[in-house]
Biotite code that builds the C-alpha atoms (Angstrom):
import biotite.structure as struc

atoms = struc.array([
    struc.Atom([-1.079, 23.636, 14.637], chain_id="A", res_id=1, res_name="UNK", atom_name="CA", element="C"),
    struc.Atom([0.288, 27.263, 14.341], chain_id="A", res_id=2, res_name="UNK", atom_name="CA", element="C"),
    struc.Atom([-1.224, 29.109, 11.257], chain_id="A", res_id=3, res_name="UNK", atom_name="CA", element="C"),
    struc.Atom([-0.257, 32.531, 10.093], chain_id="A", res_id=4, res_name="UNK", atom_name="CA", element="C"),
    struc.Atom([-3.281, 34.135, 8.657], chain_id="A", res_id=5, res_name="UNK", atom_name="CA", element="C"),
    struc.Atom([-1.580, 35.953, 6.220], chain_id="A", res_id=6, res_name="UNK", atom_name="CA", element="C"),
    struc.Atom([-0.136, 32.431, 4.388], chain_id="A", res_id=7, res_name="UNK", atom_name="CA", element="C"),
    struc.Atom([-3.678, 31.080, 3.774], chain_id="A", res_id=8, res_name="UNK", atom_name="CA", element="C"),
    struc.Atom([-5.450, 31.572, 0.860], chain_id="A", res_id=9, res_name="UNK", atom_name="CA", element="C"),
    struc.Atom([-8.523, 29.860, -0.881], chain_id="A", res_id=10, res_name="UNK", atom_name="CA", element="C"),
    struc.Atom([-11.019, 30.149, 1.903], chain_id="A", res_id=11, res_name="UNK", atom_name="CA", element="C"),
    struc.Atom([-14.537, 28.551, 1.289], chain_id="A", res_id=12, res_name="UNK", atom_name="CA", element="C"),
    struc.Atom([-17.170, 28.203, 4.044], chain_id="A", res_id=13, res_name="UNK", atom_name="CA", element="C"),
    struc.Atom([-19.679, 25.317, 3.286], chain_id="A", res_id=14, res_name="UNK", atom_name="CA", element="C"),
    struc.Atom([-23.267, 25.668, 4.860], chain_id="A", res_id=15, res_name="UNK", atom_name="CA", element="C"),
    struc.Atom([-25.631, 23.613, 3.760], chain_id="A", res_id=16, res_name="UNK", atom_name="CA", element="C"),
    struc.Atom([-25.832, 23.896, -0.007], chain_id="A", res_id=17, res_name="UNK", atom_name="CA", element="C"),
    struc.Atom([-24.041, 26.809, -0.171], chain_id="A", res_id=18, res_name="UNK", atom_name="CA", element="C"),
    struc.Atom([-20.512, 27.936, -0.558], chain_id="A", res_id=19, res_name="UNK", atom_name="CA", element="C"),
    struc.Atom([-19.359, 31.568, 0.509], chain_id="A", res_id=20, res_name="UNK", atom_name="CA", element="C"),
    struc.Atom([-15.795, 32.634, -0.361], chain_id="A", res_id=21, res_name="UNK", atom_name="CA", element="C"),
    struc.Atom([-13.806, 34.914, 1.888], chain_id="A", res_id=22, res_name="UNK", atom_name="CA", element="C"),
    struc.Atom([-10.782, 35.477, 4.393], chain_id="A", res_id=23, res_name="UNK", atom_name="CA", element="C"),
    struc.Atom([-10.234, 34.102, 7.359], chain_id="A", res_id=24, res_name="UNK", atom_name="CA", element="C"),
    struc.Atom([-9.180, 36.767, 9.616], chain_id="A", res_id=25, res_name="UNK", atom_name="CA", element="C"),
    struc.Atom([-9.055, 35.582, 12.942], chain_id="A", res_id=26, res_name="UNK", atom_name="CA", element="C"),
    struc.Atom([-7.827, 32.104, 14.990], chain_id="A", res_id=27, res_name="UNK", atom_name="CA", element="C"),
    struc.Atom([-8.482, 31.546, 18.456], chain_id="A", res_id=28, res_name="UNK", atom_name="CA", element="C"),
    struc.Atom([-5.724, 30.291, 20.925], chain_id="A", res_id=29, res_name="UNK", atom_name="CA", element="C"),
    struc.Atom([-6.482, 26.704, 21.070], chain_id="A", res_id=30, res_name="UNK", atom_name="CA", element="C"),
    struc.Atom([-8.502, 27.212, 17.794], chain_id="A", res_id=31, res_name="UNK", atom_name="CA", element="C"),
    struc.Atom([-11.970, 27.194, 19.695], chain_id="A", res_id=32, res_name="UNK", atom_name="CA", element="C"),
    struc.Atom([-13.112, 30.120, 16.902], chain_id="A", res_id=33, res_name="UNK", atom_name="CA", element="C"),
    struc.Atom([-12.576, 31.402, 13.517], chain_id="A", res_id=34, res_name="UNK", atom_name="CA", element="C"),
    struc.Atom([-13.640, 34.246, 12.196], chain_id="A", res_id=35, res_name="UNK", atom_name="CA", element="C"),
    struc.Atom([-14.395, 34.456, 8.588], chain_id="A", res_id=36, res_name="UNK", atom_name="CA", element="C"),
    struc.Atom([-14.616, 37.295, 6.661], chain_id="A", res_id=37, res_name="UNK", atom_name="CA", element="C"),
    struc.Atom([-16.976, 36.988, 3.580], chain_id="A", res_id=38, res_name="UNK", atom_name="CA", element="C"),
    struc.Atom([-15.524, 38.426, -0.344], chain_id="A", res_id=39, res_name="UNK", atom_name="CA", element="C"),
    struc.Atom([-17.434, 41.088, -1.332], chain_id="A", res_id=40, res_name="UNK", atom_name="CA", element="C"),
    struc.Atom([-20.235, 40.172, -3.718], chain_id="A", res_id=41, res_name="UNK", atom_name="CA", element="C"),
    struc.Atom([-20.515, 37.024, -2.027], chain_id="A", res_id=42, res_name="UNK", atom_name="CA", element="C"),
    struc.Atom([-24.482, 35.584, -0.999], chain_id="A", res_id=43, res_name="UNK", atom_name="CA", element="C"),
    struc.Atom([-24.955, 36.009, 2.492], chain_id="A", res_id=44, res_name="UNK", atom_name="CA", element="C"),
    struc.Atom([-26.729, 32.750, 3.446], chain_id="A", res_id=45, res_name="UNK", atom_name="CA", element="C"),
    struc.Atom([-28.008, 34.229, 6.809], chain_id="A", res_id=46, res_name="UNK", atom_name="CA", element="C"),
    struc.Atom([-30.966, 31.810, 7.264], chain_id="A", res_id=47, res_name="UNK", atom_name="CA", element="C"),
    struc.Atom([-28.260, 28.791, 7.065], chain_id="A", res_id=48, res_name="UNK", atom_name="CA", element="C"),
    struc.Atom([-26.547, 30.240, 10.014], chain_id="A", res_id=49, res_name="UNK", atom_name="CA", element="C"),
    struc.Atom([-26.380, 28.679, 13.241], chain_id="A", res_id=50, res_name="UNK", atom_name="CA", element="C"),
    struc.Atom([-26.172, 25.429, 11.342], chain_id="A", res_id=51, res_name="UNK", atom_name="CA", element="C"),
    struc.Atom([-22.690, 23.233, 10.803], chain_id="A", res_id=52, res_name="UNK", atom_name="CA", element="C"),
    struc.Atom([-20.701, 24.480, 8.593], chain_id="A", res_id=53, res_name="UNK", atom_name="CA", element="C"),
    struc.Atom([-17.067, 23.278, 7.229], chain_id="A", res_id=54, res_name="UNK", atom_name="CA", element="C"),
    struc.Atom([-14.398, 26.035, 6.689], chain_id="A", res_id=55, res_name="UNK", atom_name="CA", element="C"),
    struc.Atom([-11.864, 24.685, 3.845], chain_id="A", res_id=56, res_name="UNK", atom_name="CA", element="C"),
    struc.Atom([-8.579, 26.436, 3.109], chain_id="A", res_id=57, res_name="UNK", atom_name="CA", element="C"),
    struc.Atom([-5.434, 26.377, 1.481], chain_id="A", res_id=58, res_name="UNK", atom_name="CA", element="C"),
    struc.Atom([-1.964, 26.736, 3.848], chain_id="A", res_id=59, res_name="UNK", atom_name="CA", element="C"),
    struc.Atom([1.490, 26.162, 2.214], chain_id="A", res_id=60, res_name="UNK", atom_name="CA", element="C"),
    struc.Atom([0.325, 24.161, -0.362], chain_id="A", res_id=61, res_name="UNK", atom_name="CA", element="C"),
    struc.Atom([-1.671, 22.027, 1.209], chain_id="A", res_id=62, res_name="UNK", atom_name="CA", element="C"),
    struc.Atom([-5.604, 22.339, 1.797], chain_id="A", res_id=63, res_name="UNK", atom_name="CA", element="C"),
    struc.Atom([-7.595, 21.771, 5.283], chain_id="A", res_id=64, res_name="UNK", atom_name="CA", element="C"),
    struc.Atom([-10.453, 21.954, 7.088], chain_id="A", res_id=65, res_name="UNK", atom_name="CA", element="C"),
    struc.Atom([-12.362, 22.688, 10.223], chain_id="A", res_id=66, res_name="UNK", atom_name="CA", element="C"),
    struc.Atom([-15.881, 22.161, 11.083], chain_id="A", res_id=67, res_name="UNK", atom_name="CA", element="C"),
    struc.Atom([-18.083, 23.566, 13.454], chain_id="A", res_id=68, res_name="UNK", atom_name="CA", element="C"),
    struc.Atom([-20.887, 25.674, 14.478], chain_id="A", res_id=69, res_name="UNK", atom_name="CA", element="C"),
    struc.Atom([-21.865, 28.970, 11.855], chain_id="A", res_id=70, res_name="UNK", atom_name="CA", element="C"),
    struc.Atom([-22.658, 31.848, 13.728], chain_id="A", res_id=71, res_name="UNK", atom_name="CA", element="C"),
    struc.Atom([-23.476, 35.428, 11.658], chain_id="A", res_id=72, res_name="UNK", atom_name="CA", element="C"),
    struc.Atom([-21.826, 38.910, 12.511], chain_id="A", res_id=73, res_name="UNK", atom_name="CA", element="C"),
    struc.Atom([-23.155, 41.370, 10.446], chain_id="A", res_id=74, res_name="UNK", atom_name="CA", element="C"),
    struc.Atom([-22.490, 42.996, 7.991], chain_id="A", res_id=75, res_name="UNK", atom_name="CA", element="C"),
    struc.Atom([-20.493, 40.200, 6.352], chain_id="A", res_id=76, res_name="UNK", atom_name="CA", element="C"),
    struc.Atom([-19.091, 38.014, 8.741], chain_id="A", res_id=77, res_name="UNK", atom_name="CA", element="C"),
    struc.Atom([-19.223, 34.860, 10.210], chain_id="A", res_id=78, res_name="UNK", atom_name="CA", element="C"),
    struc.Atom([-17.855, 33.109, 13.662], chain_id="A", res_id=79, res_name="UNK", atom_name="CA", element="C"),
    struc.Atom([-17.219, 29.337, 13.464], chain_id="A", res_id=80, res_name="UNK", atom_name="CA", element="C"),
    struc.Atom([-17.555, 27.900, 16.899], chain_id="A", res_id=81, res_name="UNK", atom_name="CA", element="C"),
    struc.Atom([-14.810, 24.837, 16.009], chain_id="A", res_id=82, res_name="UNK", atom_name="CA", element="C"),
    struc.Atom([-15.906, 21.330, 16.813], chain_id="A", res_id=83, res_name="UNK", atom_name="CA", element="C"),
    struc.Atom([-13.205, 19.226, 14.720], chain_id="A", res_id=84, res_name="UNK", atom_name="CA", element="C"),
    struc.Atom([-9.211, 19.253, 15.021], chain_id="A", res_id=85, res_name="UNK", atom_name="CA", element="C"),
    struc.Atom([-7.753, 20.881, 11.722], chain_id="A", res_id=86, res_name="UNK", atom_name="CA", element="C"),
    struc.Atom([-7.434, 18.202, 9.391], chain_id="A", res_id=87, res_name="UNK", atom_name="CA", element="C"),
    struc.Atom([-5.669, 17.553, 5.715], chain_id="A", res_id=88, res_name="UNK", atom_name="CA", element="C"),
    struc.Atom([-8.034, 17.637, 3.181], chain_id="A", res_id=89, res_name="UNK", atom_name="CA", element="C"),
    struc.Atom([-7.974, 14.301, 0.778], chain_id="A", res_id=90, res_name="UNK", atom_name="CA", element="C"),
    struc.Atom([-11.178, 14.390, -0.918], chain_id="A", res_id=91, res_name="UNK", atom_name="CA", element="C"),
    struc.Atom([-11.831, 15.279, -4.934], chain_id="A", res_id=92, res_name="UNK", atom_name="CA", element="C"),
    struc.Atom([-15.063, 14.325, -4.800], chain_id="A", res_id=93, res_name="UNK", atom_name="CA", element="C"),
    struc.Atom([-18.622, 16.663, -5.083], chain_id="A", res_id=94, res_name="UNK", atom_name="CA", element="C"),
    struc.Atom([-19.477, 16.155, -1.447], chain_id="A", res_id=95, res_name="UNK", atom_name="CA", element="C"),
    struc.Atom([-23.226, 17.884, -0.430], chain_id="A", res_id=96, res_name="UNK", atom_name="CA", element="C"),
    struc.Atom([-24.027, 18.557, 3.064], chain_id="A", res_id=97, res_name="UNK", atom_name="CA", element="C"),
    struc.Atom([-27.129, 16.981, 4.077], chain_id="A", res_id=98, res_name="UNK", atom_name="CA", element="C"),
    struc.Atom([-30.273, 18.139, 6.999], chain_id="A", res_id=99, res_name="UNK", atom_name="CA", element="C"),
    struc.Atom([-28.530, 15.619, 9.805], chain_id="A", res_id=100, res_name="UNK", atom_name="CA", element="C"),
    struc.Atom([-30.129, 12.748, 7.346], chain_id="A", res_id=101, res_name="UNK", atom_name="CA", element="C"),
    struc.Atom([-31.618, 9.591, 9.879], chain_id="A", res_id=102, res_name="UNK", atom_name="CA", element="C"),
    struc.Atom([-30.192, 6.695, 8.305], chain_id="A", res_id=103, res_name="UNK", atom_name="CA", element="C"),
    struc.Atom([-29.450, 2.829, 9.995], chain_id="A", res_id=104, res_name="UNK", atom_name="CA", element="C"),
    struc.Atom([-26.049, 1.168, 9.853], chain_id="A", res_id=105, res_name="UNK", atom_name="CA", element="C"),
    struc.Atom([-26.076, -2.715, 10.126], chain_id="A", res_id=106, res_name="UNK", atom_name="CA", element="C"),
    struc.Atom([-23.898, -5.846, 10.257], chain_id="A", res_id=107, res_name="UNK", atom_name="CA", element="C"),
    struc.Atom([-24.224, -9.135, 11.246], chain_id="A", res_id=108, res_name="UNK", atom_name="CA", element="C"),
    struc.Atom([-21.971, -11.189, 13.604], chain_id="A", res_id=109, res_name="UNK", atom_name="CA", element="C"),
    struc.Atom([-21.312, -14.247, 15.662], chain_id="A", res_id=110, res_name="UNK", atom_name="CA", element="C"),
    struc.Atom([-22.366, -17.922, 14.379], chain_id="A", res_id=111, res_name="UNK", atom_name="CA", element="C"),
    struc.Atom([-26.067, -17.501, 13.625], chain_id="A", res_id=112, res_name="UNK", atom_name="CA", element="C"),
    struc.Atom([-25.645, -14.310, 11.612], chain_id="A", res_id=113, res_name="UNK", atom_name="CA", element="C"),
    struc.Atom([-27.379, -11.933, 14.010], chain_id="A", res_id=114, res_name="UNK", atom_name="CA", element="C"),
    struc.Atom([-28.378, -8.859, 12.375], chain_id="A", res_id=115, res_name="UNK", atom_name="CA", element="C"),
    struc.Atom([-27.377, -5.198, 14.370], chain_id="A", res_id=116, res_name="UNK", atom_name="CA", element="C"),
    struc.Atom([-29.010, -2.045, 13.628], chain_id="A", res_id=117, res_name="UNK", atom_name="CA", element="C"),
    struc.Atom([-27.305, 1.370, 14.982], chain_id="A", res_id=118, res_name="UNK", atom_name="CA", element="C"),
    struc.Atom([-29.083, 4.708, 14.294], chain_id="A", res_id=119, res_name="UNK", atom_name="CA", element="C"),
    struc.Atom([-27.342, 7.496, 13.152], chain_id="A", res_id=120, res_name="UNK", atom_name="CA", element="C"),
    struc.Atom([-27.460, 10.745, 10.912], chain_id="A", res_id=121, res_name="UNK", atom_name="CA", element="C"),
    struc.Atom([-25.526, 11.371, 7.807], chain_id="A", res_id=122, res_name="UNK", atom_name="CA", element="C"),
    struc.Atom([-23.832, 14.675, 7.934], chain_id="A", res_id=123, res_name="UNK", atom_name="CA", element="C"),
    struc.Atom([-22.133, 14.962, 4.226], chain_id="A", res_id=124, res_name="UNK", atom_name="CA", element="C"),
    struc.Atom([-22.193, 12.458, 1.323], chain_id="A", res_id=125, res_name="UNK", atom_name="CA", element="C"),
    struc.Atom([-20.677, 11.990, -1.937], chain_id="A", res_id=126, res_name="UNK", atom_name="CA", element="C"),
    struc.Atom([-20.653, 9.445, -4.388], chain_id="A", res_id=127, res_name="UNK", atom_name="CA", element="C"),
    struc.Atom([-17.670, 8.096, -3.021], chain_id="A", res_id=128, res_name="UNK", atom_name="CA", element="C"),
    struc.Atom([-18.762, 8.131, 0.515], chain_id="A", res_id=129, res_name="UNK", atom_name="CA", element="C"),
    struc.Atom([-20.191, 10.244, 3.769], chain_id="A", res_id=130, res_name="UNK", atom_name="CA", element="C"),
    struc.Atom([-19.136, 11.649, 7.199], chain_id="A", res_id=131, res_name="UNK", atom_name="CA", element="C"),
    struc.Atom([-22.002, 9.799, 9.575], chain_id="A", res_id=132, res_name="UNK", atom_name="CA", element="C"),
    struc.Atom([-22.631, 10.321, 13.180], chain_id="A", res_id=133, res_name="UNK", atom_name="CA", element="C"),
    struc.Atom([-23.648, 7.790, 16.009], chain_id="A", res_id=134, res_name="UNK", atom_name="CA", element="C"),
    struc.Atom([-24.039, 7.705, 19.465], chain_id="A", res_id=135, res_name="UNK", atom_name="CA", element="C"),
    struc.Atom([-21.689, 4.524, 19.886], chain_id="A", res_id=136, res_name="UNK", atom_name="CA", element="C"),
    struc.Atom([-19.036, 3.467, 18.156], chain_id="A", res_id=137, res_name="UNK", atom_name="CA", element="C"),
    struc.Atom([-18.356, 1.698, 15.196], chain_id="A", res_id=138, res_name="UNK", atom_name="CA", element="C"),
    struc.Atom([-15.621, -1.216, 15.069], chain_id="A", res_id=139, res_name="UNK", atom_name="CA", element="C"),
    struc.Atom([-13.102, -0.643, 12.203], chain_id="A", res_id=140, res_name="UNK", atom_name="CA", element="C"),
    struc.Atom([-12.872, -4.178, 11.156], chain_id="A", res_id=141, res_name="UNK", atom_name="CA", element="C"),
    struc.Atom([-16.508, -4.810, 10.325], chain_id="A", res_id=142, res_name="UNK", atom_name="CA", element="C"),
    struc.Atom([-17.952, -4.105, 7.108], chain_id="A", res_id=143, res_name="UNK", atom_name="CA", element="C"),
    struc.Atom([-20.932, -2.139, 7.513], chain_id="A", res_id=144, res_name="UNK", atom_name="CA", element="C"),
    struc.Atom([-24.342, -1.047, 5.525], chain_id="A", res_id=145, res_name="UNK", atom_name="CA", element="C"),
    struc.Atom([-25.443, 2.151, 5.501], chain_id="A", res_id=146, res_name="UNK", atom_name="CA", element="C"),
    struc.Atom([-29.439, 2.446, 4.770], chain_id="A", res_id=147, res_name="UNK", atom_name="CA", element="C"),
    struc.Atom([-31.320, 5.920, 4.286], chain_id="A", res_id=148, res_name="UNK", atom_name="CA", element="C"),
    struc.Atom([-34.088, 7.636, 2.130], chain_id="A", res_id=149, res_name="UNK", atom_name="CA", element="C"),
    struc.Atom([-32.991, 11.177, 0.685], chain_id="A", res_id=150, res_name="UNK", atom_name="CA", element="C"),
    struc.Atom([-35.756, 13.695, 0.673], chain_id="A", res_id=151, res_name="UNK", atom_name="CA", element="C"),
    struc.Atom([-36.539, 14.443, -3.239], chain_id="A", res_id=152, res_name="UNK", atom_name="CA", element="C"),
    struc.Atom([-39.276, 17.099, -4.362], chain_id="A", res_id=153, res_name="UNK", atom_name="CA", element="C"),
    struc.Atom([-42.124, 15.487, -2.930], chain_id="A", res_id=154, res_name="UNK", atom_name="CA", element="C"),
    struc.Atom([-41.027, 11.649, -2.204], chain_id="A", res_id=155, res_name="UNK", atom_name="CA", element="C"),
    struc.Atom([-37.904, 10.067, -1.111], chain_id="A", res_id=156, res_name="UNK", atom_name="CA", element="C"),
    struc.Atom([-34.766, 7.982, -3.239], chain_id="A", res_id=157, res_name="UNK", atom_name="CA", element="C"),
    struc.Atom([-34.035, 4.872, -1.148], chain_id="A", res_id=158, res_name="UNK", atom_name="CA", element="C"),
    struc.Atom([-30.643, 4.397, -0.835], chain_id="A", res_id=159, res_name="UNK", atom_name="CA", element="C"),
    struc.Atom([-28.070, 1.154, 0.419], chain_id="A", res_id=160, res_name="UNK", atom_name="CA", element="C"),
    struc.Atom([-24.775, 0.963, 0.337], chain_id="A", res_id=161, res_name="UNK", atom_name="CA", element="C"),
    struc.Atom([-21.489, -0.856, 2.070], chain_id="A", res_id=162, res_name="UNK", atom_name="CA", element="C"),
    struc.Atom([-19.027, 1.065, 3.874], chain_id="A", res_id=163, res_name="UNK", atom_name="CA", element="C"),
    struc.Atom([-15.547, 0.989, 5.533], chain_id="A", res_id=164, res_name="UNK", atom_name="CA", element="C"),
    struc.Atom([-14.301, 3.117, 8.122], chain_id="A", res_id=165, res_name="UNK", atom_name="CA", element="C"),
    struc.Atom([-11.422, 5.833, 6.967], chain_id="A", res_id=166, res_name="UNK", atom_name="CA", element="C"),
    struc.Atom([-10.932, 8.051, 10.067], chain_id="A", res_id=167, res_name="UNK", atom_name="CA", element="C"),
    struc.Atom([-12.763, 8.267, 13.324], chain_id="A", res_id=168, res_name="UNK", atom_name="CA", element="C"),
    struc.Atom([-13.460, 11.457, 15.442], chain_id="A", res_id=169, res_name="UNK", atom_name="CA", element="C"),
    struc.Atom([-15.238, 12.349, 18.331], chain_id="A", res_id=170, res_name="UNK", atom_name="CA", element="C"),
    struc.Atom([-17.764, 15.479, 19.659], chain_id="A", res_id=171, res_name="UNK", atom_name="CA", element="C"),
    struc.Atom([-18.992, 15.210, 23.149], chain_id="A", res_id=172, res_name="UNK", atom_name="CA", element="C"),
    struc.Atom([-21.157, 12.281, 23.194], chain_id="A", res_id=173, res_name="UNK", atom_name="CA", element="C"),
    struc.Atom([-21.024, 11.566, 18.904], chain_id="A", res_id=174, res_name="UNK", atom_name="CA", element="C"),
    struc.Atom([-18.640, 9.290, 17.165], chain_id="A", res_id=175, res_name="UNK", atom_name="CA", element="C"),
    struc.Atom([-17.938, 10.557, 13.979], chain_id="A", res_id=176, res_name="UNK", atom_name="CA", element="C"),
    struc.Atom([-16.781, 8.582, 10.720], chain_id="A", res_id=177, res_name="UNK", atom_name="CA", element="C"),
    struc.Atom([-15.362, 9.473, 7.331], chain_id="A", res_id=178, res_name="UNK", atom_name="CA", element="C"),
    struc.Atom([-16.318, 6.595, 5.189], chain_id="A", res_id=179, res_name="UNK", atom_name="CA", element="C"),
    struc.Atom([-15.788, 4.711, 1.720], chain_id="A", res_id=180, res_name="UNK", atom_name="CA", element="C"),
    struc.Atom([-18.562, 3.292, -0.161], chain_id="A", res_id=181, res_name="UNK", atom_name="CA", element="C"),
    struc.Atom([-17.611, -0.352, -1.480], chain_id="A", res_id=182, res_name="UNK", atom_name="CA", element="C"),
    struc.Atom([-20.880, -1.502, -2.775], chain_id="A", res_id=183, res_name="UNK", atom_name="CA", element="C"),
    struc.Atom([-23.714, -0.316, -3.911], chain_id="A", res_id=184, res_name="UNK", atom_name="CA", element="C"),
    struc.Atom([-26.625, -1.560, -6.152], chain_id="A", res_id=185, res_name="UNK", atom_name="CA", element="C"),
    struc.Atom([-27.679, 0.219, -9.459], chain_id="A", res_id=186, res_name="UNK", atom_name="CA", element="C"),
    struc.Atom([-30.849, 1.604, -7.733], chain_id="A", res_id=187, res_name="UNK", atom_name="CA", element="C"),
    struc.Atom([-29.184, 2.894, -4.860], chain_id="A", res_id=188, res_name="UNK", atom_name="CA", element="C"),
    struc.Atom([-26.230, 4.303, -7.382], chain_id="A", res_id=189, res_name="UNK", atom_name="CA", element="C"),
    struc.Atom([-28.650, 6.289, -9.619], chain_id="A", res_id=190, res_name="UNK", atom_name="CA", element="C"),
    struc.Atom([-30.960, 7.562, -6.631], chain_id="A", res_id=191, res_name="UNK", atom_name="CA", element="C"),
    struc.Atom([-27.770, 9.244, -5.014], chain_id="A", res_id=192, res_name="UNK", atom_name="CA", element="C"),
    struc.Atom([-26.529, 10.576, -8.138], chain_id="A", res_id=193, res_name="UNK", atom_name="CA", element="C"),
    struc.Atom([-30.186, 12.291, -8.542], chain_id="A", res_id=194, res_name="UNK", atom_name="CA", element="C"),
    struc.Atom([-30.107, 13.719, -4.604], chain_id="A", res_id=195, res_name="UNK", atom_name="CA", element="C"),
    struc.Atom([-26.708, 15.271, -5.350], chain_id="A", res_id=196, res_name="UNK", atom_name="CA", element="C"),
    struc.Atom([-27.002, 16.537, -9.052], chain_id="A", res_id=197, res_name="UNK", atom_name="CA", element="C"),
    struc.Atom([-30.599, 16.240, -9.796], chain_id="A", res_id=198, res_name="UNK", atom_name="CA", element="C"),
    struc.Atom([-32.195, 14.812, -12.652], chain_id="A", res_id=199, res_name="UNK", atom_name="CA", element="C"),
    struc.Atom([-29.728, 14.576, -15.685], chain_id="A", res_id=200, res_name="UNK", atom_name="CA", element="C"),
])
C-alpha cells in the first residue's frame, strides 16, 4: 500500500491508556517503521514507550491502522517498529488497551464433550469484543469462551464471555484474532463495563 504523507490526516497513536495526536512524517519502504511526530501541547507518555502501541489515521476518506512496537525520539517523537499489515479500520466502539491480560479460551468437541483450554493474553477489548493472542491457532468454525479477571483498584472483575473469530493475523510465533462477543452474562457485562469506564 503506497501512502503519500501529505494526504493523511487525523493521526492518533494509542499506548496504553493514552492517546497522543500528531503527524506522521515518515514511512519506511516495506513499511517496517513510522515515524510519528507528536502536536504540540500533546502529553508525552514517555514511560509507556517501548510498549505496543496502535497508530490510527485517516487516508482518502477512509481510516487505518498499524500496530507495533513504540519507541521515543526526543523531543517529541516517536518510531513505531510495525508488526501488523495496514489494515481498514471498522470499529466504533471505546476499545482500551490492556497489560497483555492472561486469560483462557475454551471449547468443547468430539462425542463426550471434552473440554479444551488454550492460554492466551488479551491485547485490546471493548464491549463489543477484543484482539487476543495465542501461541496456536484458533479454528474459525468453533465457538469459543473467553475467561479472564481484569485488575480493578485492589481486586479483580471476573469476566466470561463467547466469541467468534472476525480476522486472523500472525507475528512470529503469535496468532492473533479480532473477535465478536456473542454472549455474555450480566455479571460478566457489568464487570467489563466497570474495567473500561469505571464506576458509573
Amino acid at each position: 500500500m503506497e501512502i503519500k504523507l501529505e494526504e493523511v490526516k487525523n493521526a492518533f497513536l494509542y499506548i496504553g491508556n493514552s492517546v497522543i495526536e500528531g503527524n506522521i512524517t515518515d514511512i519506511s519502504p516495506g513499511i517496517n517503521k513510522i515515524l510519528f511526530e507528536f502536536k504540540p501541547g500533546s502529553p508525552l507518555i514517555t514511560a509507556d514507550m517501548g510498549k505496543r502501541g496502535e497508530l490510527f489515521f485517516e487516508y482518502k476518506g477512509t481510516r487505518y491502522f498499524v500496530a507495533g512496537k513504540t519507541f521515543f525520539q526526543p523531543p517529541s517523537r516517536a518510531m513505531i517498529a510495525v508488526e501488523t499489515d495496514i489494515a481498514v479500520e471498522r470499529r466504533k466502539d471505546i476499545r482500551v488497551e490492556t497489560p497483555i491480560l492472561p486469560a483462557s479460551i475454551s471449547y468443547t468437541s468430539g462425542i463426550f464433550r471434552k473440554r479444551h483450554i488454550i492460554k492466551s493474553s488479551i491485547l485490546n477489548i471493548s464491549m463489543k469484543g477484543a484482539k487476543i493472542e495465542t501461541s496456536e491457532p484458533l479454528d474459525n468454525n468453533i465457538n469459543y469462551d473467553l475467561e479472564t479477571s481484569f485488575p480493578y483498584h485492589h481486586s479483580k472483575l471476573d469476566f466470561k464471555a463467547s466469541f467468534i473469530i472476525k480476522n486472523t493475523g500472525r507475528y512470529r510465533n503469535l496468532f492473533i484474532y479480532g473477535v465478536q462477543f456473542t454472549d455474555m452474562d450480566i455479571i460478566s457485562e457489568n464487570n467489563l463495563k466497570r474495567y473500561l469506564f469505571g464506576p458509573r
